[in-house]
Each structure stands twice: as C-alpha cells, then as structure tokens.
N, C-alpha and C positions, 0 to 999 in steps of 0.2 A: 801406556803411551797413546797420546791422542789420534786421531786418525789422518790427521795432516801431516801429523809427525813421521808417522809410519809410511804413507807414502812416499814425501820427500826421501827418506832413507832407501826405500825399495828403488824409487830412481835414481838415486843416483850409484845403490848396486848396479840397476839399470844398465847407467853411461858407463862405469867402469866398464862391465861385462862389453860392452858394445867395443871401445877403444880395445880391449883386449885381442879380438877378433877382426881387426879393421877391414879384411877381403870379403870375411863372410858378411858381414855386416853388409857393409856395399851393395853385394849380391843380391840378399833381401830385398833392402831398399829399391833398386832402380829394379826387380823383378816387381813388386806391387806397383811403382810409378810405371813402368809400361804398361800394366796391366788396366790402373787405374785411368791413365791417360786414352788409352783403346779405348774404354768401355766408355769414359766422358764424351768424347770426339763423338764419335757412332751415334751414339744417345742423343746429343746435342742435335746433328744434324736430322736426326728421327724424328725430333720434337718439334722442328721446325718444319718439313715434308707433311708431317702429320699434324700438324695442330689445326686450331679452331679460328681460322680467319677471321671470325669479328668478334668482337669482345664477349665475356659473357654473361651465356643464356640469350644472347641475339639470335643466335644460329636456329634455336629451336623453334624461333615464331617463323621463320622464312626458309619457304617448300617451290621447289621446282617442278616445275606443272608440265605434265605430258598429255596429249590425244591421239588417239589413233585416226588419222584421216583419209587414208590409204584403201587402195583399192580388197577389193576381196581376193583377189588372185593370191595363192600361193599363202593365206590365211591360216593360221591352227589357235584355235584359243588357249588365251594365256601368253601367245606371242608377245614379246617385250616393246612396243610404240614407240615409234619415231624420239627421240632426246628433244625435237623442237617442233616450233609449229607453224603451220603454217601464216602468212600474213594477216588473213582475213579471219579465223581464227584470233590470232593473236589482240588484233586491234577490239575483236566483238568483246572478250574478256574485259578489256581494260574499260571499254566503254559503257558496259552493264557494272564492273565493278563492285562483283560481290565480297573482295579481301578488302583486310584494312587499308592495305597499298597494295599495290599492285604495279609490276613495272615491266616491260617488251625490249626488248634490244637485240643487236646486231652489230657485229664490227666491221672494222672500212678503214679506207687509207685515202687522204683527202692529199690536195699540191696546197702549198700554204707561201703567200707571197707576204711580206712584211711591208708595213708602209713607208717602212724608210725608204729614200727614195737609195738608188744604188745596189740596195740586198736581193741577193739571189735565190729564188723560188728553192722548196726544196718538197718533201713528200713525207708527213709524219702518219700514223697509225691513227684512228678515230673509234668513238663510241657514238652510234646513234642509239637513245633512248629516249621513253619516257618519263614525263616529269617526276615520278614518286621513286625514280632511282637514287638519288641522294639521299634522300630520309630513309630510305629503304636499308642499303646499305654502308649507311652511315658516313659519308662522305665528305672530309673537315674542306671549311671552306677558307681559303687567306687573304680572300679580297671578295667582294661583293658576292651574289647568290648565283644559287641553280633558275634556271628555267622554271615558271610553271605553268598547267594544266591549259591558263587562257594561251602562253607563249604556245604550246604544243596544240593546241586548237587553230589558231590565227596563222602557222607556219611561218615565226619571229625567225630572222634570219640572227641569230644568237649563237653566243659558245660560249663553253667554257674551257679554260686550257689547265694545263700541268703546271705545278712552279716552276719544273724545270723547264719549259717550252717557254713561260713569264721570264721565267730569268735569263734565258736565248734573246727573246727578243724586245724584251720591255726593263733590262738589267735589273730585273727583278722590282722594280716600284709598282705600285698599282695601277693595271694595266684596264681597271673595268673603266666603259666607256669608248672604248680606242678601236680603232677600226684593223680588221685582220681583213686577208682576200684569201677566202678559201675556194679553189676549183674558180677564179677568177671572177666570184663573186663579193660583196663585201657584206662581213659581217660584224656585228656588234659584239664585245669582249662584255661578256655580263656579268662573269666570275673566275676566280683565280684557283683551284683546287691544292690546300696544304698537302704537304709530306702524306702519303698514303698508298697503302700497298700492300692487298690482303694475299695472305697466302696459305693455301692453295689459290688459283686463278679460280675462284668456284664460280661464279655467275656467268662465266663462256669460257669451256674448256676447249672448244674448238680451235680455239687461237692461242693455246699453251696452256700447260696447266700453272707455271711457276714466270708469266711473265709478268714485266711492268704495267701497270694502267697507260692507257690510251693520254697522248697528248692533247690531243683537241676532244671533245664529247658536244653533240647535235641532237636539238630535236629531232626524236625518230619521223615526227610527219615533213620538218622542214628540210631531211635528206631525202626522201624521197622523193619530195616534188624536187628540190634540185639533183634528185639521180647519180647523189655521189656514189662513188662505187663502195662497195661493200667486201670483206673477206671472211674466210670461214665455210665448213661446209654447208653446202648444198643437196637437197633430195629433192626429186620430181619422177611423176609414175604417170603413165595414161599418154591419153591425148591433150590435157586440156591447163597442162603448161603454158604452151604458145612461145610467143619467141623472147616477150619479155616475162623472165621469169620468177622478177621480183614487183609484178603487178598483186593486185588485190584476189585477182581471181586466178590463179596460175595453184597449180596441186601439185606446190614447193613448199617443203619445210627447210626454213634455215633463219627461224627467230626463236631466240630463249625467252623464257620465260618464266620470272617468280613474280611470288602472293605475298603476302603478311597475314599470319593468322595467328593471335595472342591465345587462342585457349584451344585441347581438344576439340569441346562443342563447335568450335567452328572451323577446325580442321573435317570433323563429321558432315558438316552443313556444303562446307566447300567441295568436297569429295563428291556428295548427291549432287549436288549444282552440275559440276562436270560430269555426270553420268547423265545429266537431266538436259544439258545441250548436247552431246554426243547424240544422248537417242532423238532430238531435235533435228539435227542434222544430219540423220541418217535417212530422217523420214522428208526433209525437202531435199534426198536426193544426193546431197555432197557426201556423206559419209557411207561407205556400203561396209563398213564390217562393225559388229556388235560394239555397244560403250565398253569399250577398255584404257582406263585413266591410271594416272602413276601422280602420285603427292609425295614425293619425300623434302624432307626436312637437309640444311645443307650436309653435316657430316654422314647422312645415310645414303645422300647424292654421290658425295666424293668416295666412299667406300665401295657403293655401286658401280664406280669409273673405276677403282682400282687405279687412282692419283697417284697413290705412293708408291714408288718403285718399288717392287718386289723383292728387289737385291736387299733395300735399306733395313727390310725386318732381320735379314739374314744377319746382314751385317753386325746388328744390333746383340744376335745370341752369338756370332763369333766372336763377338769384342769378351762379352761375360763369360764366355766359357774359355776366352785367354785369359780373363781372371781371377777364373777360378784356378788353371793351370796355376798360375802364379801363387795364389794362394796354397796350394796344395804342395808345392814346391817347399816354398817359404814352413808351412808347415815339416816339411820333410828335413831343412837345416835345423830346425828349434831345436829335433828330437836328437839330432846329431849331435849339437851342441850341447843338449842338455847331459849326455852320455858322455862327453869329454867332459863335464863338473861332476859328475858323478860322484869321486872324492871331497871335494869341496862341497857340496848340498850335503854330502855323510859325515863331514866336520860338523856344519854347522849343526846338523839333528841333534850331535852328540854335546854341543855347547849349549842345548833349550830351546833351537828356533823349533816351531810345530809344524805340521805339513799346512795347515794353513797360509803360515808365515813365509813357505816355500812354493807356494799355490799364487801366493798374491804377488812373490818378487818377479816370476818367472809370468803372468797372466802383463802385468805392467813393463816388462820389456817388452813382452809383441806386440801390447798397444803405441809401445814408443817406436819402435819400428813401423808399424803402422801407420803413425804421425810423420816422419818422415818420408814413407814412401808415399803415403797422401799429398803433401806438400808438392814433392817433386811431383810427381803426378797429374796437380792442379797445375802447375808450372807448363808442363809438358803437353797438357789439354789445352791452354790457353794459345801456345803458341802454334799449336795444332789448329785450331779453330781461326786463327789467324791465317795462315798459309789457306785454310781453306776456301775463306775469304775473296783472299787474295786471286783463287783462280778464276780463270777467264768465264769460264761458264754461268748462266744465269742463276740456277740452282744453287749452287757454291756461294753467290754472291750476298744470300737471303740469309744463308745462317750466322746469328748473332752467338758474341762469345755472352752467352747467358750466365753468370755468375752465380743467382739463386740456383739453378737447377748442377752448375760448378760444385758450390758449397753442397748441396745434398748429398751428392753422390760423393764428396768428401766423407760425409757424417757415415754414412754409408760403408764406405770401406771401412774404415778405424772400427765398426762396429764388428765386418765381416773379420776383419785382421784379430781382434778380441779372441771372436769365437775358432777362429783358426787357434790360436796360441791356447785352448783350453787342454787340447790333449797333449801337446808338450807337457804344460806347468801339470797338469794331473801326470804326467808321467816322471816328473821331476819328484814331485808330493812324496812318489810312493816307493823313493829310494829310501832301503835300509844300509842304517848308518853301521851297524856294527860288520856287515860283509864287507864296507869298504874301508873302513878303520885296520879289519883284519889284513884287505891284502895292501894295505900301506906297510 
C-alpha cells in the first residue's frame, strides 16, 4: 500500500478513535490549546520588551558613549560613569567628530500654540537634538526633511513634528513650510516624521523605556539659546554648577549620547580617542579622576539597564512549563486510552497488522490531537494578544499580534505533541495479542 494510502487510513482510525471518546478527547485538546495559547502570549510579548529596535545589524554600528567627569571624591576604580554627559563635553564630541555620525540629545516639554487663529495652546513632550539624529537612527520622513549641521550651526528656529501632532493640527496635509509658535516663539515646520516608534525607548531611557517619540524635536543649539525647558534626569557635584545648570560650563550630566561606528577597527580607534580627551581634560583641570570610558553597542546598553522587566523572562518559562504540564498530562491520557484498546490493538496483531503499523496509527493520532489543540491555541493566543492590546498601559500597547512568530510556535508544538505521543504508540506496539485474545 502506498504511503499516502496508508496514512489516510491511519487517520481516519484516527477520527474514529477520537469520536469514540468525545470527553477525553476534548480534554486533550483544550489542555495543549491553553497550554499552547500561555506559552504564545508570554512569548509574543517577550519578543517585543526584548527585541532589537532598529532594523537589522543597525544596532551593532551604534554605541552609547560614557565619561567620567566627576569629581574624585568618593572614587574607586572601575566605578561604573555617569549614563550622560555633560553639555560641554557633549557639544566637544560632536564638534571634533571623530564617529561616522554622531548625535547629543535631551528631552523637554515645549507650549505649542497653533496658528489657527481661536485654538487653544496646549503642552506636548520635545526632542532637542543634533543633526545626524535622523540618519543615525533611521528616522522615516512623510513630509519634507531633518534639520542639518549649517541649521544646528546658525540656531534655525525649525521643527519637526509627529504625524500625529501633523494630523492634530495641519489634518494631516503637508504641513512643511507653516508656521508653529512654540514657547511663544515662531517657528518653521521643516518636516513631518512617518509612523515610527522604536522599541525598547534606547536612545533616552530617562524618559521611559517603552514610551512614544516626542511630538515636536529642535535643534539641540536652537533650544538652548531659546531656553526651552528640558526633562529627564539631572546630576551635578562641586561648586561649579552655578544656578544655571544647563549652561556650558555647569558640572551637570544630563545629555545622551551616541556615535556611529561601522567596523571594530574603529570601535578600537574611538574607545582611544575617549581615553585620549579624558586624560586631556584631566590635565586642564575639569576632570580629576582617571579615563574611565564605557562604548556599548545598543542591545549590550539595554541589557546593562536591565529594560526588560524581570518578571517577563519568568513569565516566559511559567508559560513553557504550563506546557509541558499539559503535554505530559496529554501524554498520561494516550497511555490510558491506549490500555482501554488493549483488546482491539490484540485483534488487529492477530488479523497481520505489524507493531509498526500500530506505531504509526497511534504516533498520527497525537499528531492529530496536536493539530487541533494547536489550532485552538493559535485561536486563543490571538485573542489573547488582542485583549492585550487592548489594555490601557503603554507597554501593552506595543505588542503586535505577530503571526510568523504565531505560526512557529505552532510548528513547534505539533512537533512537541509528536514526541509526546512516542511512548503511548510504543506502548501500544508492544501489546501481545494472544494474552488479550486469551482473556476475550
């Protein structure tokens, strides 16, 4: 008999067998569908807390730069450096510009009056940065461009907004051109920024790790001489602060800062550099403790912050090891079931079926069980990840019902559900037919 033939037959022993038992069957099934559905959910949302916010092999050329600026008090080497850096710092970097790009930023909350005349002021979230922040990380444009290097030089009083902030107040047409009043001054709409929204928040975890991008973004020089305010934290040590403590010369760190760097070789080259202005600026005085520099790359950045809730890994092995329950369960009815055919597997021996032939019929039920508890499962994950969706929280909000990663973890079980059903069907195999012929 061909092997398609022989299948088909096995399944549809299969379906009988299954119809025959319709409670235990059930049972089965919606045990691997919860189990399947946990272990999706969990997963799904893991993949998203934890994945690689920009596309890839981008992550690897772009490293988040640390110096230590800080006074010697209270010093032990090896101590872990400030997360940011200071302004005067931050600005020397960008201005020598020894990375491919290079980009300085800070976050802020600006008043935004619209120019229609009637609308009511209101207060959105801001990015001030420098110009190689959009190329940097990759930031789609849907109407006209980013700022550059000459605007960041000259102090353009220039923005860019959100679509959604576009679509608030320009009903979404293209808005470049048109005048915004921010902080009661007016500024030029020079670009629209598309759908975009990386996640983890990697480039300023100070201001969340899993929140929206900033509606409006400013040149970093043209906020400052307009003195918008800023948010995020703040550090200052010494005397020599002063009262404003987001001047040039003030010994405050509370600007991030990443590089671009396409190859090792010049991850090596950059690392010296910063050990090479550190002891520079130890020695005219600003810096009093040894060059101590930190280059990571972004997922060795986010891992270092410890972004991912710690619950979520948990979560992740309770879902799998309610799957395996399930499975191990599921396995525990086969064998139960297979001991009520007991008689029936010893007819057929004694009619010519082989223990093979009882191997394969009993191996393609738990796969077909499998299939079914898969299916609902996917069912059950879906709607899961929906409601998940659905809640209020920002976090919640991020996780997509991923389908390819859906479908694996499908392949996945039917694979596990297989090898589950191996020690039934081999325990089925290895029923002798003439002890149960005898006690018929």
């Amino acid at each position: 008999m061909k092997a398609s033939a022989m299948f088909a037959y096995f399944l549809d022993l299969a379906l009988r067998s299954l119809k025959r038992s319709k409670a235990l069957t059930a049972l089965m099934v919606i045990a691997i569908a919860m189990g399947i559905a946990a272990s999706m959910t969990t997963l799904t949302i893991y993949a998203t807390l934890a994945g690689d916010p920009l596309p890839a092999g981008r992550s690897a050329k772009l490293f988040h730069v640390q110096l230590d600026p800080m006074e010697l008090k209270d010093y032990t080497a090896g101590d872990e450096p400030d997360e940011q850096l200071t302004r005067f710092d931050a600005e020397a970097l960008v201005r020598e510009a020894r990375g491919e790009r290079q980009a300085l930023m800070t976050g802020g909350r600006v008043a935004l009056t619209p120019e229609a005349p009637g609308t009511n002021p209101f207060f959105a979230d801001a990015r001030y940065a420098s110009a190689d922040f959009f190329a940097m990380f990759d930031v789609p444009m849907l109407y006209g461009r980013a700022w550059s290097a000459a605007d960041d030089a000259g102090h353009e009083r220039v923005v860019v907004i959100s679509k959604a902030l576009n679509q608030r107040l320009f009903a979404g047409a293209d808005s470049t051109g048109r005048s915004l009043r921010v902080n009661e001054a007016a500024y030029r709409v020079i670009g629209v920024v598309d759908d975009w929204r990386p996640t983890p928040y990697f480039f300023d975890l100070n201001v969340g790790s899993y929140r929206a991008p900033e509606d409006v973004m400013v040149p970093f020089a043209t906020a400052m001489e307009q003195r918008l305010a800023r948010s995020g934290s703040l550090t200052c040590w010494g005397n020599k602060s002063g009262p404003d403590k987001l001047s040039l010369t003030a010994s405050c760190t509370w600007i991030q800062y990443w590089v671009e760097l396409g190859t090792a070789e010049k991850v090596r080259e950059y690392r010296a550099y910063l050990e090479r202005y550190s002891d520079q600026q130890r020695s005219a005085g600003r810096f009093e403790r040894p060059a101590n520099v930190r280059l990571r790359p972004v997922m060795e950045w986010l891992a270092f912050r410890n972004v991912v809730p710690s619950d979520a890994k948990l979560q992740v092995w309770l879902a799998f090891g309610f799957l395996l329950v399930c499975l191990v369960n599921t396995v525990g009815l086969l064998l139960a079931k297979c001991l009520r055919r007991a008689p029936e597997i010893g007819v057929r021996r004694a009619l010519g079926a082989s223990k093979r032939a009882i191997f394969a019929q009993f191996l393609v039920e738990a796969g077909l069980i499998g299939v079914l508890g898969g299916v609902l499962g996917l069912v059950l994950a879906a709607v899961g990840l929906l409601i998940v969706r659905g809640n209020a929280l920002t976090v919640s909000q991020l996780v997509p019902v991923d389908w390819p990663l859906l479908l694996g973890c499908f392949v996945l079980e039917i694979v596990a559900t297989l090898i589950a059903g191996l020690l039934p069907a081999w325990r089925a195999c290895q029923i002798t037919p003439a002890l149960q012929l005898k006690s018929q």
